[in-house]
C-alpha positions in Angstrom: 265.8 186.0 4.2 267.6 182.3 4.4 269.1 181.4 0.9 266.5 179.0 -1.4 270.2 176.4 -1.5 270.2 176.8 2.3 271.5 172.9 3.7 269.1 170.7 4.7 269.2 169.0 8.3 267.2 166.3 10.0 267.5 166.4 13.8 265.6 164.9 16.0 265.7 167.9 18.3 264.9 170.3 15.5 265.1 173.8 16.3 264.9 173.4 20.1 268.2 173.8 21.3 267.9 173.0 24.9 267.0 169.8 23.7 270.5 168.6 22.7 272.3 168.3 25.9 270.2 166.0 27.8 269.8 163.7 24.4 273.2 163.7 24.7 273.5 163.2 28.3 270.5 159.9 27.7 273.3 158.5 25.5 275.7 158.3 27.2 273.3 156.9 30.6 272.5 160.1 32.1 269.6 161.6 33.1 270.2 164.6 34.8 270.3 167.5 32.1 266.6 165.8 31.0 265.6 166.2 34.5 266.5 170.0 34.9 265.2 170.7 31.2 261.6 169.3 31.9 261.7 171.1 35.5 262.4 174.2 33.9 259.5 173.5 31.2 257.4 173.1 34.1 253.5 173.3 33.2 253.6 174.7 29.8 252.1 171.6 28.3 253.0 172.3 24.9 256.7 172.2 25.5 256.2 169.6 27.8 254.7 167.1 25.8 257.1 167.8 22.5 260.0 167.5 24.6 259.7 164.7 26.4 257.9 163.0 23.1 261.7 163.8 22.0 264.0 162.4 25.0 261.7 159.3 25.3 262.7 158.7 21.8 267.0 159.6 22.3 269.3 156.5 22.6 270.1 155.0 25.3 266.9 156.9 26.8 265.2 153.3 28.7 268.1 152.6 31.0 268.9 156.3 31.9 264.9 157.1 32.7 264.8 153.9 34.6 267.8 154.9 36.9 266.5 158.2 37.0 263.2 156.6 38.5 265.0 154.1 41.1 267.2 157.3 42.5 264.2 159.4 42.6 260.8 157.0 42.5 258.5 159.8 43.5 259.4 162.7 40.7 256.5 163.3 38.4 258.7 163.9 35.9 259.9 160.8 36.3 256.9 158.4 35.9 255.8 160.8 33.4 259.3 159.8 31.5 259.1 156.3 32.3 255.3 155.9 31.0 256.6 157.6 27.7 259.5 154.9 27.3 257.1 152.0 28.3 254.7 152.8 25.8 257.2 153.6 23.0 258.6 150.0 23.9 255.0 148.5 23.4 254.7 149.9 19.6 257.9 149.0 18.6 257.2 145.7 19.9 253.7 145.8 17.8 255.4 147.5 14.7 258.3 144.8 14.8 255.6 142.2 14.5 256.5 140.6 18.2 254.3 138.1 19.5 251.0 139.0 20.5 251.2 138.3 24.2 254.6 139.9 24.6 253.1 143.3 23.0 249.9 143.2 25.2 252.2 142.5 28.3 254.7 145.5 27.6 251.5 147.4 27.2 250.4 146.5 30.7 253.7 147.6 32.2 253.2 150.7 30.2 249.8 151.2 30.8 250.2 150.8 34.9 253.3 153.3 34.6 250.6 155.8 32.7 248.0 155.3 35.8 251.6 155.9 37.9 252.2 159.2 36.6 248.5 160.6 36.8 248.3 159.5 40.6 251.2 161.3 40.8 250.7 164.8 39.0 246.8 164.9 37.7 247.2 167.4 35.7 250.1 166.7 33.7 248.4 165.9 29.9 250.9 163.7 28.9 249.9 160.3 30.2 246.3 160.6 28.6 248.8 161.2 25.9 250.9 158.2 26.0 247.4 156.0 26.9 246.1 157.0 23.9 248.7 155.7 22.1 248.3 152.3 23.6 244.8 152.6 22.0 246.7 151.2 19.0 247.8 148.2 20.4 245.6 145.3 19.8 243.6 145.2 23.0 240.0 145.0 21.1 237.3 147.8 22.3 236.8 146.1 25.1 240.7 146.4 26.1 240.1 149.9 25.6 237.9 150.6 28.5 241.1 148.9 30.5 243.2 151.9 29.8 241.1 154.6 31.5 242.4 155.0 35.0 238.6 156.6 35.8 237.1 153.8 34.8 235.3 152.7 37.9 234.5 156.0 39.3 232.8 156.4 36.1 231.2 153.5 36.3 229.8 154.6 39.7 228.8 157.7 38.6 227.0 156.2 35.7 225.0 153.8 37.6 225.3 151.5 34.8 227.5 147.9 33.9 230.8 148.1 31.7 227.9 146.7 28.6 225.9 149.4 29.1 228.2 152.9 29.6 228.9 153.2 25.7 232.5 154.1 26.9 233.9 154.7 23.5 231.0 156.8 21.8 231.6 159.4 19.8 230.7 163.2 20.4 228.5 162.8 17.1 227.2 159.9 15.3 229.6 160.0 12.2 232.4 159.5 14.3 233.6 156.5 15.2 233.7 154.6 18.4 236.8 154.7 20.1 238.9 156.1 22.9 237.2 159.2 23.8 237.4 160.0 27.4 241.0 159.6 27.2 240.9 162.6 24.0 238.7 164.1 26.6 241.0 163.9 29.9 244.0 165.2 27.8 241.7 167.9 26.7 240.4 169.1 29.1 244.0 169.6 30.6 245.6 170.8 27.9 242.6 172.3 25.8 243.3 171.8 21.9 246.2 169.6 22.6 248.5 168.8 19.6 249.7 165.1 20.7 246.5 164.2 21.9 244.5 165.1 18.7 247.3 163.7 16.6 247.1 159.8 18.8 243.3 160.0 18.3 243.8 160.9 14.4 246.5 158.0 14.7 243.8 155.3 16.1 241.2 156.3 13.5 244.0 156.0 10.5 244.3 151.9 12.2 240.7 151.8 11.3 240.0 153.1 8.2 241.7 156.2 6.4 238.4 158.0 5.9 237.4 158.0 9.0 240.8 159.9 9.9 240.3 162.4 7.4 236.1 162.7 9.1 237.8 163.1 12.8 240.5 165.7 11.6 237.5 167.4 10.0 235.6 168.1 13.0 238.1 168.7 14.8 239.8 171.2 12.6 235.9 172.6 12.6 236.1 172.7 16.3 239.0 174.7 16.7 238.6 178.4 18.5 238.4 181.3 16.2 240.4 183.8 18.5 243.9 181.8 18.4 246.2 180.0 16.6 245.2 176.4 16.9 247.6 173.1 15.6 244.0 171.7 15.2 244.0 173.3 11.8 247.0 171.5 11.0 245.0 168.0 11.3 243.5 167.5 8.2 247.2 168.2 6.4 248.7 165.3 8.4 245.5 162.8 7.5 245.5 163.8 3.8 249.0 162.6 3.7 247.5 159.2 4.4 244.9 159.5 2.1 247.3 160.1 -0.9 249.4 157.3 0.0 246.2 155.3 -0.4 244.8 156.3 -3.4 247.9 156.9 -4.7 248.9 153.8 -3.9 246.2 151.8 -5.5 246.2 153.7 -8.8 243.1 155.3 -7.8 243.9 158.8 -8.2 247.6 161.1 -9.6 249.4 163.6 -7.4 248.6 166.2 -9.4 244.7 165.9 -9.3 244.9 164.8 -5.8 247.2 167.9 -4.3 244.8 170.6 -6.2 242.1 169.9 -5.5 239.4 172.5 -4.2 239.5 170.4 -0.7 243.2 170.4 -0.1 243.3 174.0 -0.7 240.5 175.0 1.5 242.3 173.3 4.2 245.7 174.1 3.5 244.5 177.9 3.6 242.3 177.4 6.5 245.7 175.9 8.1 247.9 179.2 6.8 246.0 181.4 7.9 244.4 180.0 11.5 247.4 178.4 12.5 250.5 179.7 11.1 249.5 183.2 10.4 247.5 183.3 13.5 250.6 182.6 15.6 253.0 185.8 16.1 255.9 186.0 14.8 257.9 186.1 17.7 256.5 182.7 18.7 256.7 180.6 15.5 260.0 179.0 16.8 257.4 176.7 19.1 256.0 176.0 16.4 255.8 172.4 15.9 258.5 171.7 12.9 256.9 168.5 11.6 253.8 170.2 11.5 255.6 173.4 9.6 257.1 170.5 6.8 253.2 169.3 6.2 252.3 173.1 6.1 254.6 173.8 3.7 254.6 170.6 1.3 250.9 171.2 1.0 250.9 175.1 0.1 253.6 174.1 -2.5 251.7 170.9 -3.9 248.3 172.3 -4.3 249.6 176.2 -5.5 248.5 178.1 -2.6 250.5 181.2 -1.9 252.3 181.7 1.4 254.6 178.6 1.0 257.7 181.1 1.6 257.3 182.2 4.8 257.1 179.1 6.3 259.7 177.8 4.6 261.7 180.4 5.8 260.1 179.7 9.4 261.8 176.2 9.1 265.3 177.1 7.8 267.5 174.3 7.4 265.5 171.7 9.2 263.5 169.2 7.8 261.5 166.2 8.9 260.9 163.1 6.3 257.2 162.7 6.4 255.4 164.6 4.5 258.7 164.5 2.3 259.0 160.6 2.0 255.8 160.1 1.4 255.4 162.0 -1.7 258.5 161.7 -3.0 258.2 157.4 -2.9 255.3 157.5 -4.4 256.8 159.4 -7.4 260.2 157.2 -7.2 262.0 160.3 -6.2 264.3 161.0 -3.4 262.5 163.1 -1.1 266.0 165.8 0.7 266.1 166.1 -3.6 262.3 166.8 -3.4 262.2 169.3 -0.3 265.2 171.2 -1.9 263.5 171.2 -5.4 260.1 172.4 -3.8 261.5 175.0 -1.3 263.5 176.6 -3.9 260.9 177.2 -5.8 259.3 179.3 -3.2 262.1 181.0 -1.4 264.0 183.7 -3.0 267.8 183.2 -3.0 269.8 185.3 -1.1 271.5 188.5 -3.3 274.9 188.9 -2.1 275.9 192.4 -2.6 280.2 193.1 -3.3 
């Protein structure tokens, strides 16, 4: 068992080691070792779309995937790169506050690099991914329809004007209007898909927080009882949101918040459907952001189990749910994850 005082690390390629060579390689203007890591991945959706969520993120990345692309225009892997660093260059432009037409026209370059990469491989998930994503941008819910590459074969299929589809109804009437063919595209390709519920739970968070916390709900309630499913993990990741809220607004304490009878239905429902669920031998695929909100929650609300997946994370550590709490409290959150993990995890007895 990894000591309680174990070091703690933040890296952006977490516990995937194949990942650190072609970061490296993106540095320093190559693109080769991402190329032969995401052609080795292959279909397997899961670590496809973690992975390159990853390298589209590494420094350096835009100017290696857009040689990569000019050498070899017609790899799907590729686009399917350069539609990731389109559309993470569209919300940094939107988070950095840039002007509005400059963030809706990187958002069309991204968006026609998206419709690119499906053209090119159809069943690749991961642009429905990255155009739910552009959902954020400020494009109105009329923009939205303009992100759906389908859109005028559904039209045809419908019979019926762009006023009169209902493009962005919900599956039931609590939900909220939105983006839902794209959720249902990447869905249906990569059934119970981690990134794509996690964009849609994003887009509803723009909205309102509550109706975040109503989408992870259902979906969470959705999720298949004969396999570990991340959906379980979605409620976790909105309730973080929630707290900084409430929190926020003097509303309601930590302590009252993080025990109550809600948070620990969910946070077992997660602990057992998701992490237990999963065998052992395949918890290193585990996603490790969603492992940190697993275990912050077990340890904030006194569920049991905390330990294991602590132990499941080692020494890595990601800073939200971490930050999050710890601000809130005026506390450093490395100091907080240490504090919290060590007082789940056993130290190590070293015998003489």
């Amino acid at each position: 068992m990894p000591a309680a005082d174990m070091p703690l690390i933040v890296d952006l390629a977490g516990r995937d080691d194949e990942l650190r060579a072609p970061l490296d390689d993106l540095r320093l203007g190559r693109w080769s070792a991402a190329r032969d890591l995401l052609r080795r991945t292959g279909p397997d959706w899961e670590l496809r779309t973690s992975r390159s969520l990853v390298l589209s993120v590494g420094a350096g990345s835009l100017g290696a995937i857009k040689a990569w692309l000019s050498e070899e225009p017609f790899s799907a892997d590729a686009l399917m790169m350069w539609a990731r660093v389109l559309t993470r260059e569209a919300l940094r432009a939107m988070d950095k506050g840039r002007d509005r037409d400059l963030v809706l026209q990187s958002g069309t370059f991204a968006r026609d690099a998206c419709f690119g990469a499906v053209g090119r491989w159809p069943e690749d998930p991961v642009p429905w991914v990255d155009l739910l994503r552009l959902a954020k941008l400020p494009v109105g819910r009329r923009g939205l329809r303009l992100l759906d590459p389908y859109l005028v074969q559904r039209l045809q299929l419908w019979g019926q004007s762009i006023e009169m589809n209902r493009w962005d109804e919900a599956p039931e009437k609590a939900l909220f209007p939105g983006p839902w063919p794209l959720l249902h595209e990447a869905d249906r390709r990569h059934p119970g898909s981690r990134e794509a519920y996690h964009r849609m739970r994003e887009y509803a968070e723009l909205r309102a927080p509550w109706q975040a916390v109503d989408f992870t709900r259902w979906a969470s309630g959705g999720a298949p009882e004969d396999s570990a499913s991340a959906l379980h993990m979605l409620p976790l990741h909105a309730f973080v949101t929630e707290y900084q809220r409430r929190h926020g607004s003097g509303e309601i304490g930590a302590l009252s918040f993080w025990t109550s009878d809600q948070i620990r239905h969910y946070a077992r429902r997660a602990r057992f459907g998701w992490f237990e669920s999963t065998p052992p031998k395949q918890r290193s695929r585990l996603s490790l952001l969603d492992l940190n909100h697993l275990a912050f929650t077990l340890v904030a609300s006194g569920e049991d189990g905390a330990a294991a997946v602590f132990n499941e994370i080692g020494p890595y550590a990601t800073s939200a749910p971490w930050e999050t709490f710890s601000t809130s409290l005026r506390r450093d959150w490395h100091s907080e994850f240490l504090r919290m993990r060590a007082s789940v995890v056993r130290p190590r007895v070293r015998h003489r």
